[in-house]
N, C-alpha and C positions, 0 to 999 in steps of 0.2 A: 504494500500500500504506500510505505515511505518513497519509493522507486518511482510508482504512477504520480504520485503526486509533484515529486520534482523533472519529471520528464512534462507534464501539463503547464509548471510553474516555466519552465523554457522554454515551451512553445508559444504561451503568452507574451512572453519576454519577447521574442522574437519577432512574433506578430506586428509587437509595438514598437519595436526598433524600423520595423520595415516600414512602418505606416508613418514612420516620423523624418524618411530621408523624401525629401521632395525636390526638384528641379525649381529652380528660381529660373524666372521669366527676365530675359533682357528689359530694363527701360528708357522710355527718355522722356527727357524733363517736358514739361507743359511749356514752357517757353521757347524750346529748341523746335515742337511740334508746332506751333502757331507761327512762328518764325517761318517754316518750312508752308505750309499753308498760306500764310499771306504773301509771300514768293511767288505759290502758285497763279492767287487770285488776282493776278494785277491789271488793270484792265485801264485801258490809255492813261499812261502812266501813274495811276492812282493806287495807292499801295493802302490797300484796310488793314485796319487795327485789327491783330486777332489775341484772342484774350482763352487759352485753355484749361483754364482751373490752376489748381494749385497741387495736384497729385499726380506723383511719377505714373508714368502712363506703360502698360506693358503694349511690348512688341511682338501682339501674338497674332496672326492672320485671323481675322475678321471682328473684332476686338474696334468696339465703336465707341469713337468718343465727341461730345458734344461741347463745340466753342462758339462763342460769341464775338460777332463781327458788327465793327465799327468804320465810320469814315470822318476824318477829319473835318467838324463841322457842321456834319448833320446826328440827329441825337437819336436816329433809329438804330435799334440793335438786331439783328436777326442771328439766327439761329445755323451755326453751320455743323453739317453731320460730316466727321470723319471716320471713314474708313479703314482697316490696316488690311492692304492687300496682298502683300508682299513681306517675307521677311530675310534676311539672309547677316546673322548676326547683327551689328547694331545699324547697318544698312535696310531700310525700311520705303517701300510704297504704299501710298494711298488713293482715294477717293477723299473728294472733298465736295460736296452738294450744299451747297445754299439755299435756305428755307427764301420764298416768296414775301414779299412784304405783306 
């Protein structure tokens, strides 16, 4: 009985060891993202304000994150939806869709 009991007590052991190694997800900052997004958005030569939170963002394909776009001047904010399309270590593509006024 002493025998089963410490062979169950290493298998739980084990279990929990296993269930406690996890792969951490590349990130990148909310500013390096917005950065890279309003690059994208630039339309006769007007470069909008993008604004992506404040939380490292993981780089995992298809992993959507919501930023808010501005333009110098005028005080509509709309709504832009990112994408991650692409990953290839901290090398990253997107989609970037802008919400309708």
């Amino acid at each position: 009985m002493k025998k089963l009991l410490s062979i169950a007590a290493t298998a739980v052991l084990l279990i929990g060891l296993c269930s406690c190694t996890a792969k951490a997800n590349l990130t990148v900052t909310p500013a390096s993202l917005a950065s890279n997004v309003s690059a994208s958005l630039v339309q006769n030569g007007v470069k909008p304000d993008i604004d992506c939170g404040k939380n490292s963002i993981d780089l995992v394909v298809g992993n959507v994150v919501h930023c808010d776009l501005t333009v110098s001047g005028d005080p509509t904010v709309l709504d832009v939806t990112v994408k991650i399309t692409e990953v290839d270590g901290t090398n990253y593509q997107f989609t970037a869709d802008v919400a309708n006024k």
